[in-house]
C-alpha positions as CSV (number, residue, x, y, z in Angstrom):
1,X,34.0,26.7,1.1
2,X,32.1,24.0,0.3
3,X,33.2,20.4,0.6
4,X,33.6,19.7,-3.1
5,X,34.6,22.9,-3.8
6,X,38.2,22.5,-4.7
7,X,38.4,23.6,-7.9
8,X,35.5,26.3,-7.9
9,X,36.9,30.3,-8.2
10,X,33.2,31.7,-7.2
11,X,30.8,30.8,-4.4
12,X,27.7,29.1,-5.9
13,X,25.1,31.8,-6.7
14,X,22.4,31.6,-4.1
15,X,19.6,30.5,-6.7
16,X,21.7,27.8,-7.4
17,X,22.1,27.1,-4.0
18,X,18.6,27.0,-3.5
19,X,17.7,25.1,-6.4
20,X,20.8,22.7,-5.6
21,X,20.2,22.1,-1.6
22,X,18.4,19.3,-0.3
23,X,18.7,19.4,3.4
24,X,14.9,20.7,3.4
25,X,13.7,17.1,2.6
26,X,16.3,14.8,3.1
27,X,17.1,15.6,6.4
28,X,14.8,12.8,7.7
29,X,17.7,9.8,5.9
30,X,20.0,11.7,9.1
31,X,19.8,8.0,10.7
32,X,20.3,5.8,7.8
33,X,23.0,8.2,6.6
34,X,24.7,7.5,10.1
35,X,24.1,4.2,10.0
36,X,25.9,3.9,7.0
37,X,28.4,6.0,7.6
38,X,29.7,3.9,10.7
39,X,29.3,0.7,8.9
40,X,31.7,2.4,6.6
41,X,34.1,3.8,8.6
42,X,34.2,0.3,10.5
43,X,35.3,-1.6,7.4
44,X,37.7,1.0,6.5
45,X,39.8,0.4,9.5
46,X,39.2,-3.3,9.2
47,X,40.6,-3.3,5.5
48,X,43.7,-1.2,7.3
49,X,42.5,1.7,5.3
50,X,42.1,4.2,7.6
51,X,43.4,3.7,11.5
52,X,41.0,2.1,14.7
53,X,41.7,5.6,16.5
54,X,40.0,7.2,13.7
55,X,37.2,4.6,13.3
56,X,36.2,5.3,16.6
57,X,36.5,8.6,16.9
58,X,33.9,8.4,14.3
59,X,31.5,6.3,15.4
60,X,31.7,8.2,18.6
61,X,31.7,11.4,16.8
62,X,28.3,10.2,14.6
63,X,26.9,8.9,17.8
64,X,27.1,12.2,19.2
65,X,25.1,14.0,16.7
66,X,22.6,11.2,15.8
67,X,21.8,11.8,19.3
68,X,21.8,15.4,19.0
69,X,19.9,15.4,15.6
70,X,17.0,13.9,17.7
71,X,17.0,15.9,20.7
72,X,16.5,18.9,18.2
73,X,20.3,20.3,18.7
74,X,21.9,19.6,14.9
75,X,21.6,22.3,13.0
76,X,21.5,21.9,9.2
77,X,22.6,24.5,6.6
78,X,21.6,24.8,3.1
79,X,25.2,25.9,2.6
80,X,26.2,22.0,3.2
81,X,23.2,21.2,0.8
82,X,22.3,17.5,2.3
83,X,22.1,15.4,5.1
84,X,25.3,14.0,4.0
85,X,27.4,16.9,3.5
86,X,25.9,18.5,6.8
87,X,26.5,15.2,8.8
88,X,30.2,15.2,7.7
89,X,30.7,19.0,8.1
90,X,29.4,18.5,11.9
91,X,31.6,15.4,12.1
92,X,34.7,17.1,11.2
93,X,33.9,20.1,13.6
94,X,33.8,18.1,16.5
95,X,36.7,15.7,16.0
96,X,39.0,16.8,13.5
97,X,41.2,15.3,10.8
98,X,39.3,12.1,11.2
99,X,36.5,13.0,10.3
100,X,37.7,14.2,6.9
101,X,38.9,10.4,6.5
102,X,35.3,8.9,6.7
103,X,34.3,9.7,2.8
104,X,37.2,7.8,1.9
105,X,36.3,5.3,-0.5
106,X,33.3,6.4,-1.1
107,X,31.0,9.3,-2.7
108,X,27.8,11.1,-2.3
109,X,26.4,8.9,-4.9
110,X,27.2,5.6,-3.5
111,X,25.9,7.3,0.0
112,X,22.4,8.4,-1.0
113,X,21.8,5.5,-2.6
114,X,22.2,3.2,0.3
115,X,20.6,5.2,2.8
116,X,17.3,5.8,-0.1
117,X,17.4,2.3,-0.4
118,X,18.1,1.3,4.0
119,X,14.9,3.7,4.0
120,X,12.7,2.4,1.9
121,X,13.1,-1.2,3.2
122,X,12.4,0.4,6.7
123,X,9.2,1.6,5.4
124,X,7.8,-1.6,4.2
125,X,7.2,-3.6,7.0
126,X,5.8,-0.4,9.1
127,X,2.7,-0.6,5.7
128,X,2.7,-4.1,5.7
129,X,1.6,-3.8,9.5
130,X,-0.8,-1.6,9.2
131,X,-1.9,-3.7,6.3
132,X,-2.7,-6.8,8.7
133,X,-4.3,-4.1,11.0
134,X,-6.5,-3.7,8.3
135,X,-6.8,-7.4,7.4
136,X,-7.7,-8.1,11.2
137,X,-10.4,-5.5,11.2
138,X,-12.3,-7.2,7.8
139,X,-12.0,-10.7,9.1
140,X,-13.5,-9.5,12.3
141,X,-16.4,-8.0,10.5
142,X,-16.7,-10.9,8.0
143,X,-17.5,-13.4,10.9
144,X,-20.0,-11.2,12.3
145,X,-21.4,-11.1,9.2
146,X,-21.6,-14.5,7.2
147,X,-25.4,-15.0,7.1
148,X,-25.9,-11.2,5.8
149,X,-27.7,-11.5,2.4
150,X,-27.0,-8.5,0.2
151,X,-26.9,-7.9,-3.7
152,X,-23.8,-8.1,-5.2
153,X,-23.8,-5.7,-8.2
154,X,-22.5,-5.4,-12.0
155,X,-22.1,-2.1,-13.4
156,X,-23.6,-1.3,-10.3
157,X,-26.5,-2.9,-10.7
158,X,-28.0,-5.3,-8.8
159,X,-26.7,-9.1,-9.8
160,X,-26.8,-11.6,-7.6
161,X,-27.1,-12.6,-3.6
162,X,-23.8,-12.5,-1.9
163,X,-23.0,-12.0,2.1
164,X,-21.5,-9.5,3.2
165,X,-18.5,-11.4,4.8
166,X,-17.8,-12.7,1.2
167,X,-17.5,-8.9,0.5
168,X,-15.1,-7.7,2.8
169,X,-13.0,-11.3,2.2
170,X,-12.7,-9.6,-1.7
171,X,-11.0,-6.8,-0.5
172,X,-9.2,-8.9,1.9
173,X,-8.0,-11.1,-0.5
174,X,-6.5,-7.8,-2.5
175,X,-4.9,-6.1,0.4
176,X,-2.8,-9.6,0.7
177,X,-1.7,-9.1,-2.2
178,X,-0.9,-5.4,-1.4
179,X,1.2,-7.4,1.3
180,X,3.0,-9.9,-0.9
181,X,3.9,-7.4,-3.7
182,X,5.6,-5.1,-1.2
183,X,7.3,-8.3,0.3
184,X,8.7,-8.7,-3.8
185,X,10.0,-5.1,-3.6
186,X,11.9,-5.7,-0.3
187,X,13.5,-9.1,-1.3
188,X,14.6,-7.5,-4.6
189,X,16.1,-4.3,-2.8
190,X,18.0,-6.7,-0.6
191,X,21.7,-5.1,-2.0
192,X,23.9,-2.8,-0.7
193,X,25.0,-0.4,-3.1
194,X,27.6,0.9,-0.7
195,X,31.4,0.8,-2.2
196,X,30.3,1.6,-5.5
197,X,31.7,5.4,-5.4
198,X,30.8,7.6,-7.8
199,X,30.0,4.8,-10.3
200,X,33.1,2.6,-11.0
201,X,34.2,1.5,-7.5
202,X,37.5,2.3,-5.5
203,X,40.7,1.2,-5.8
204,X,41.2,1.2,-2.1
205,X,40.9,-2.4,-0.9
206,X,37.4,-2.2,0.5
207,X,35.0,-5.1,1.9
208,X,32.0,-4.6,0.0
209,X,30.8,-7.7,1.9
210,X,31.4,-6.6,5.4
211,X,29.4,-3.5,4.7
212,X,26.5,-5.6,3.2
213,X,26.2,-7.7,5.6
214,X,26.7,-5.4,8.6
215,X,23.7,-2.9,7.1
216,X,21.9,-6.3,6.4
217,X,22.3,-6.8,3.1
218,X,22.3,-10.3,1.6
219,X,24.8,-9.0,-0.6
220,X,26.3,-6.0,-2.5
221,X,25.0,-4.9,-5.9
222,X,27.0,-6.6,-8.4
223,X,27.5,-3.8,-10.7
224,X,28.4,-0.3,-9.6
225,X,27.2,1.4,-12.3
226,X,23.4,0.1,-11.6
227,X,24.7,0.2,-7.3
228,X,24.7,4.3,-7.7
229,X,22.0,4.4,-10.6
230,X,19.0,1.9,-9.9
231,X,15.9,3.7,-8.4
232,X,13.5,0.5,-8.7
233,X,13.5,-0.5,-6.0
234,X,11.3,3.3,-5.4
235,X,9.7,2.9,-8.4
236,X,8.4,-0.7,-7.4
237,X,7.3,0.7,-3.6
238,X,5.6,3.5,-5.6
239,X,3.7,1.1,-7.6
240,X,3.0,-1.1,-4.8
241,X,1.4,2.2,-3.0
242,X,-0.2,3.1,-6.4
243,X,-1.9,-0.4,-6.0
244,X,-2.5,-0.3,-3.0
245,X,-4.3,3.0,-2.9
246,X,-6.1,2.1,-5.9
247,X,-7.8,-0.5,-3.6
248,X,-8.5,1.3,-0.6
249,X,-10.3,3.9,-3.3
250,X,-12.5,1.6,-4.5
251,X,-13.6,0.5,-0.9
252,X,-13.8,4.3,0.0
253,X,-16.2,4.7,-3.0
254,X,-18.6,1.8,-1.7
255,X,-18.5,3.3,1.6
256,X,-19.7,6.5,0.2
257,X,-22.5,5.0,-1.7
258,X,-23.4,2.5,1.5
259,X,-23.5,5.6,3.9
260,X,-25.8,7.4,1.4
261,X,-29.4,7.4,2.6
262,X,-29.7,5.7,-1.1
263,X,-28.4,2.7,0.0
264,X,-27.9,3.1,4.0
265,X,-26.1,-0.2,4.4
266,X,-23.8,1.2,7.0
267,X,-23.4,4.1,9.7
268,X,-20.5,5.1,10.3
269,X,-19.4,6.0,13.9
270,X,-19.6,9.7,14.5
271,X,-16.1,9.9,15.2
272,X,-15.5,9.3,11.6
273,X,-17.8,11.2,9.7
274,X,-18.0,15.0,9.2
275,X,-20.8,17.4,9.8
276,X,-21.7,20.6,7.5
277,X,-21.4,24.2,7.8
278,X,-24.9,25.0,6.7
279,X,-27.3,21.6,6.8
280,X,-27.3,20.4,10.4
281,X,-28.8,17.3,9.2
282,X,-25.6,16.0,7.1
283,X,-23.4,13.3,8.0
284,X,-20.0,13.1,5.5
285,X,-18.1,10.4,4.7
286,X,-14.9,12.7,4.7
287,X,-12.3,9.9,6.0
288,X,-13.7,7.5,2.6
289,X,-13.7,10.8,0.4
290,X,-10.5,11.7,1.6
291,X,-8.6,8.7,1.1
292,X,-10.3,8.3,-2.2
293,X,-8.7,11.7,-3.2
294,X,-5.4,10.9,-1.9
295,X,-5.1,8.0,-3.8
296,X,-4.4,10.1,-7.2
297,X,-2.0,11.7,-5.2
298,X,-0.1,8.9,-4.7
299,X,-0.4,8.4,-8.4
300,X,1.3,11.3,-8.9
301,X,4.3,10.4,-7.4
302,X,4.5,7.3,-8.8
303,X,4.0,9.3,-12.3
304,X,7.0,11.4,-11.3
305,X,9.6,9.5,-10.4
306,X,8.9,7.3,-13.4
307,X,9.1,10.2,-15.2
308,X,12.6,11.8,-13.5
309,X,14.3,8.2,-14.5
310,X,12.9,8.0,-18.3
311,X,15.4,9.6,-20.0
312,X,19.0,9.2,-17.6
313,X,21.9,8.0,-18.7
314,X,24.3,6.1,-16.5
315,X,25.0,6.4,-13.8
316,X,24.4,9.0,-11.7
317,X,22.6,12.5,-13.0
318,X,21.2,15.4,-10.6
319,X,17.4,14.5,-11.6
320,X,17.8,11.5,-9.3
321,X,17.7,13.9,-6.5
322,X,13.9,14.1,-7.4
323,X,13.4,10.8,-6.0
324,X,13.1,11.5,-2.6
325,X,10.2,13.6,-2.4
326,X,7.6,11.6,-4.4
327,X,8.2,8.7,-2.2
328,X,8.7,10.4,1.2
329,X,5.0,12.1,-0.1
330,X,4.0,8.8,-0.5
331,X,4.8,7.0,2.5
332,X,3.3,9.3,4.4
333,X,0.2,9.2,2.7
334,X,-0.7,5.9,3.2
335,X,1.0,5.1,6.8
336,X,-2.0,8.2,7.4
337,X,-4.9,6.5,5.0
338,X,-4.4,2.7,6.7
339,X,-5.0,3.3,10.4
340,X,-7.8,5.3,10.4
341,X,-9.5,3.7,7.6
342,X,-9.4,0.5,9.4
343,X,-10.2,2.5,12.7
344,X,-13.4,3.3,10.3
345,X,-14.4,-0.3,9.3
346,X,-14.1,-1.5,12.9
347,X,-16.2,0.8,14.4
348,X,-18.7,1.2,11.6
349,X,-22.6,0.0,12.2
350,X,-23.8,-2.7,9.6
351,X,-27.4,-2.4,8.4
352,X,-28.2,-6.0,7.5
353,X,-31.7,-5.3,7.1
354,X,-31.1,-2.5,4.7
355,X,-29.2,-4.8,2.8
356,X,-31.6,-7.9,3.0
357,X,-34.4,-5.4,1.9
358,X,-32.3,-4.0,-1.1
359,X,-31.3,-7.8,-2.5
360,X,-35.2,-8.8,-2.4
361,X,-35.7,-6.4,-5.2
362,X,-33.8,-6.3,-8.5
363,X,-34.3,-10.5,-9.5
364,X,-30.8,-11.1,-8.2
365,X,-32.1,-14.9,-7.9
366,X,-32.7,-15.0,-11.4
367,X,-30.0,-17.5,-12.4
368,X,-31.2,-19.2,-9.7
369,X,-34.6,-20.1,-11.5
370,X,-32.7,-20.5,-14.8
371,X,-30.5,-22.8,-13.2
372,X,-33.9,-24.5,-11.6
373,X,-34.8,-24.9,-14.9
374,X,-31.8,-26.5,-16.3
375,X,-31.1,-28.8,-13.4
376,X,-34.7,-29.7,-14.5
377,X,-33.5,-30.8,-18.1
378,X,-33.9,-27.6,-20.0
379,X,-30.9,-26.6,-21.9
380,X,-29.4,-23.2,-19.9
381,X,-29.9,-20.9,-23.1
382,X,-33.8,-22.0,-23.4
383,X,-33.8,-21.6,-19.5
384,X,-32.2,-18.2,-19.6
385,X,-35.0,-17.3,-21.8
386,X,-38.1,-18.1,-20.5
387,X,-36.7,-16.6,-17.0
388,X,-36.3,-13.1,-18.8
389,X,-40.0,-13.8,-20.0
390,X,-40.7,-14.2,-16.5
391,X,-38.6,-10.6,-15.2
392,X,-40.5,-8.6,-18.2
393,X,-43.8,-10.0,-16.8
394,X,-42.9,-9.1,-12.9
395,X,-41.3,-5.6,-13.8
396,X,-44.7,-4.8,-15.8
397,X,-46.7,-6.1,-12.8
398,X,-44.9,-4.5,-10.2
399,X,-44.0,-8.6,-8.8
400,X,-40.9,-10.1,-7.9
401,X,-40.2,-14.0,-9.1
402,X,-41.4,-15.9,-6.0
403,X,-44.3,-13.6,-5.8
404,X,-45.4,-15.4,-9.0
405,X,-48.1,-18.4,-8.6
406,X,-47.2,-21.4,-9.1
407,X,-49.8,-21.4,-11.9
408,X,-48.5,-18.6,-13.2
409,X,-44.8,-20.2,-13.2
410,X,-46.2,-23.1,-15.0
411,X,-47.6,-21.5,-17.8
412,X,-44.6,-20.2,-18.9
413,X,-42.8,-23.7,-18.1
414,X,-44.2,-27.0,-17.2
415,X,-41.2,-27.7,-15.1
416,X,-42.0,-25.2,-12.5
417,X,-42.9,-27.3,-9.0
418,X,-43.8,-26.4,-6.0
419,X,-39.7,-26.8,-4.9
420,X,-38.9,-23.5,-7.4
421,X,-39.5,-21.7,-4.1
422,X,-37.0,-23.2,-2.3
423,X,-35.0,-22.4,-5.5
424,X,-35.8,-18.8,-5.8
425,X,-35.4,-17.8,-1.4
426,X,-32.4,-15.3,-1.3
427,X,-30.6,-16.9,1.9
428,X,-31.3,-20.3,-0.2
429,X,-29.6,-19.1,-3.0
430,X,-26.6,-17.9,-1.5
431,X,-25.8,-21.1,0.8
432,X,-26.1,-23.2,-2.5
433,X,-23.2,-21.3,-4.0
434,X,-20.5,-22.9,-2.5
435,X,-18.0,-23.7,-5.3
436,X,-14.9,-22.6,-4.0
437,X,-14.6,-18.5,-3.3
438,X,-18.4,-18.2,-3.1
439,X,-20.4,-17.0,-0.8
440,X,-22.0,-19.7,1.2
441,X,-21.2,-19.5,5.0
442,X,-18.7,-22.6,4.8
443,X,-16.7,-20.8,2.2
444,X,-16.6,-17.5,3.8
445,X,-15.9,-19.3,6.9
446,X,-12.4,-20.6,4.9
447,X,-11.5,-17.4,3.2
448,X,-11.9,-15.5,6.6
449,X,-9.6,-18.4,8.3
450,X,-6.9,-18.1,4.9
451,X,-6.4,-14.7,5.5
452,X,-6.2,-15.2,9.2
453,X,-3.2,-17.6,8.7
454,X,-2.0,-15.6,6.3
455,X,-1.3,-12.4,8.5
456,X,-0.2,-15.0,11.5
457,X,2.0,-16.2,9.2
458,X,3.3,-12.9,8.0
459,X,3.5,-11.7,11.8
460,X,5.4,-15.0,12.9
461,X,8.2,-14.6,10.1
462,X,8.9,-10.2,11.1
């Protein structure tokens, strides 16, 4: 018979069983279920509800099979439906009537709720490591890199001269605030929804405190209702991971288009590339393309669970069992994407030259000689102009801007000198942009040593 069983006549039908169980997926909470469990049965005996023998028969009892669990011994039945069910029915095997007393107090709801919510806040600080990994590798390619003149595009076209340590230190400066936001989701999950039963409490005279604090919690939830009911706390780590992904995708597509022969502004190292079947020429970027299609993945279960939790009522409802497999999916996705696209960036090959050669073509310093112009007294509109007379006059002559005579400058202006050519060099135009977040070497050289407090920071306070 099953644990809740009591008032059943019929076994469950075996569909139902099927479609009920959850042991298939939620057998990896076995240690935060354990955890929880003796935190539990500790406060019980401490709040003289159930007896010290029996507290510690349990622990020793859960110790038992936590150890058992992993050395591959446990085994889990359907029949018990979850990790709970299957820990207590092993439980009250091994030592009897005490371990019928550890659910007192307490229900599956209030159970799966806490150890959800003990896992997810285990999971964040394993990303958010693999997220300074990550941070580590583009700072160390940024310095490398300062004095690397490439274009920096709009709508993919080429716009103006940037370095490429100022592009790394943009995706940089959004993978911190991958970190932060998932640092939010932990602060706000940090309550213990433990003693809220089934949804209205107990009228046993529990310590919700003790439990809190023992699991550390800062407190328990305030309201049992929302302590056996709240998923945001998944929904926010989802969206965090949607975010996150979303940003990784974006630098997977540039290193797709940088590997192409197109642009060939990197090689990647052949331990992270993919040949072909049929052209023994081909070189893939698979890891990049991969990560970039697992990102709508991760989408996906963010789209889920949102959609599981539109439309409860309180408290509790079976659809919440849903939860778990969206952002177990999840986690693993990206504790797979991080490592080994930052194992990617660090070994990759940067073709500066490539890049130089791409950024003297496509009048990125354009604003440049409109802004020569206007420094010159020429209002910027009038300056704007006559430079786009000047681009027409190059594209139809097959010249770029300081290719152009002097003579020829001046006829279009009279205050073209011989110092536009200063104005117009690439490397020149990229150290003069050093407002703050540019790309001139002194500003890199600050946004690559932010980030590197930052993740010392970050590192210091784990």
């Amino acid at each position: 018979m099953k644990l809740w069983g009591g008032r059943f006549q019929k076994d469950t039908d075996l569909l139902v069983n099927e479609l009920n169980a959850s042991i298939s997926f939620d057998q990896r909470l076995y240690r935060e279920d354990i955890t929880g469990s003796m935190a539990h049965a500790a406060m019980l005996a401490d709040c003289g509800i159930i007896s010290k023998e029996d507290a510690a028969a349990i622990t020793s009892g859960l110790e038992d099979i936590l150890a058992d669990i992993e050395a591959g011994k446990a085994a889990f039945t359907a029949d018990n439906e979850d990790i709970h069910m299957n820990v207590e029915a092993l439980l009250t095997a091994r030592i009897g009537d005490a371990g019928k007393r550890l659910h007192t107090a307490r229900s599956r709801n209030d159970q799966v709720a806490l150890d959800f919510r003990m896992y997810v806040r285990e999971q964040i600080p394993v990303i958010v490591g693999q997220l300074l990994e990550l941070e580590t590798v583009l700072c160390r390619q940024a310095k490398k890199h300062q004095t690397a003149v490439m274009p920096g595009y709009t709508h993919l076209q080429r716009a103006q001269p940037i370095s490429f340590a100022q592009h790394l230190m943009a995706y940089a400066a959004m993978f911190r605030r991958d970190v932060t936001r998932l640092e939010d989701c932990g602060a706000r999950l940090d309550e213990c929804p433990l003693g809220s039963g089934a949804l209205a409490g107990t009228t046993y005279p529990i310590d919700r405190w003790e439990t809190a604090k023992a699991l550390g919690f800062a407190a328990p939830m305030g309201n049992s209702l929302d302590g056996v009911s709240d998923r945001d706390y998944a929904l926010e780590l989802l969206s965090g991971l949607s975010i996150l992904m979303m940003h990784l995708s974006r630098f997977a597509e540039e290193v797709i288009l940088w590997c192409s022969w197109e642009f060939k502004f990197i090689e990647l190292d052949d331990a992270y590339a993919t040949g072909s079947s049929i052209m023994p020429q081909k070189k893939n970027p698979d890891v990049a393309e991969l990560v970039r299609g697992k990102t709508g993945r991760v989408y996906g279960d963010l789209m889920s669970l949102l959609t599981v939790m539109k439309g409860l009522p309180l408290a509790y409802n079976k659809d919440m069992q849903e939860d778990k497999e969206p952002v177990f999916d999840a986690v693993d996705t990206v504790e797979m994407c991080l490592p080994v696209f930052a194992a990617m960036l660090d070994t990759m090959t940067v073709r500066t030259d490539n890049m130089r050669k791409a950024a003297g073509h496509g009048f990125i310093n354009a604003t440049d000689c409109a802004d020569y112009l206007t420094k010159k007294g020429m209002p910027f509109r009038d300056a704007y102009t006559v430079t786009g007379h000047l681009v027409a006059q190059c594209t139809a002559r097959g010249k770029t801007l300081e290719e152009l005579t002097l003579e020829e400058l001046k006829a279009v202006s009279e205050l073209f000198e011989a110092d536009v050519y200063d104005a117009l060099n690439l490397e020149n135009c990229m150290a003069l942009r050093s407002s703050y977040g540019g790309p001139a070497v002194a500003e890199t050289a600050r946004q690559i040593g932010e980030i590197e407090q930052f993740i010392q920071k970050i590192k210091e306070n784990r």
